[in-house]
C-alpha positions in Angstrom: 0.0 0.0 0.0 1.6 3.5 -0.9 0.1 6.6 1.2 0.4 10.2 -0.4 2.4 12.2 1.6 1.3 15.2 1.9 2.8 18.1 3.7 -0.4 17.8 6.6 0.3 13.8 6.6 4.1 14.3 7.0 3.3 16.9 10.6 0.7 14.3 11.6 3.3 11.6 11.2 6.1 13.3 13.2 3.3 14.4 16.0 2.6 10.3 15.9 6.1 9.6 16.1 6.3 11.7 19.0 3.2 10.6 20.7 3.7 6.9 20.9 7.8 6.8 21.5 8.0 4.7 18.2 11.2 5.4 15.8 9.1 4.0 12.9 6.2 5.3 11.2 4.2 1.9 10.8 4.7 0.6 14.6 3.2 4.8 15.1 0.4 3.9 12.4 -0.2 0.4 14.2 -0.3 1.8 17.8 -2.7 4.6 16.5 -4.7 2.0 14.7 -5.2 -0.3 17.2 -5.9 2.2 20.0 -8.5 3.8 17.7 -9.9 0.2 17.9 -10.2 -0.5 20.8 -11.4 2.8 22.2 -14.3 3.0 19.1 -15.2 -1.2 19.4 -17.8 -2.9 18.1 -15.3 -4.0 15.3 -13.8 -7.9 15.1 -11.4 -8.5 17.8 -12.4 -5.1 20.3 -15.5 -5.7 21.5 -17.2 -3.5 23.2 -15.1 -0.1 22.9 -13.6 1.8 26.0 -15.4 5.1 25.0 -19.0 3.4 25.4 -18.1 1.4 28.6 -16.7 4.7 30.4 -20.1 6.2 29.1 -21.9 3.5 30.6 -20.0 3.2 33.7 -21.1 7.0 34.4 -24.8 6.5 33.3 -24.9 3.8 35.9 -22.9 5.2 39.0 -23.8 8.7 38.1 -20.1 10.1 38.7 -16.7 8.4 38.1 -13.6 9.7 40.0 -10.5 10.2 38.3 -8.9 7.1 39.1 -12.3 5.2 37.6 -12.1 6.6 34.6 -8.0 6.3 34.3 -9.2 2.4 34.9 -11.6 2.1 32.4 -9.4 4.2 29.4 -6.0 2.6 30.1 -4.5 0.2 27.0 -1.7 -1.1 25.7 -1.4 1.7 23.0 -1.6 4.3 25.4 -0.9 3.9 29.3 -3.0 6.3 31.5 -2.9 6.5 35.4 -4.0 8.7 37.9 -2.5 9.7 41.1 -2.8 11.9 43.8 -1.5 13.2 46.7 -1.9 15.2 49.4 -0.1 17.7 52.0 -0.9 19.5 55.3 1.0 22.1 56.6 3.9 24.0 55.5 
């Protein structure tokens, strides 16, 4: 498969690069691909996607806290974690 690249393609390509750590363009595409995936579902090998089960999971509790929703968005592609902490005093 050849892609065009254009000069908006080439910028979104280095900003991939950037954004996933990877020194090659098609690991980037594949982590981009596959996180896309998986956050979207209801596609062969997702199931149901990370974006509608974070939905749901506030529909039913009615709020999430930060750590919840960390949970529920984490994935291979892209790790995210919450922490916190706190501080009394001087």
């Amino acid at each position: 498969m050849r892609i065009e690249a254009t000069d908006e393609r080439q910028r979104l390509w280095e900003n991939l690069l950037e954004a996933t750590d990877q020194s090659a363009k098609s690991k980037a595409l594949d982590d981009a691909a596959r996180y896309y995936c998986r956050m979207r579902g209801d596609v062969a090998g997702y199931g149901t996607g990370k974006v509608e089960e974070l939905l749901r999971a506030a529909d039913e509790r009615g709020s999430l806290t930060a750590s919840e929703i960390a949970e529920i968005l984490d994935s291979r592609e892209l790790s995210v974690s919450y922490e916190t902490s706190w501080s009394l005093g001087d």
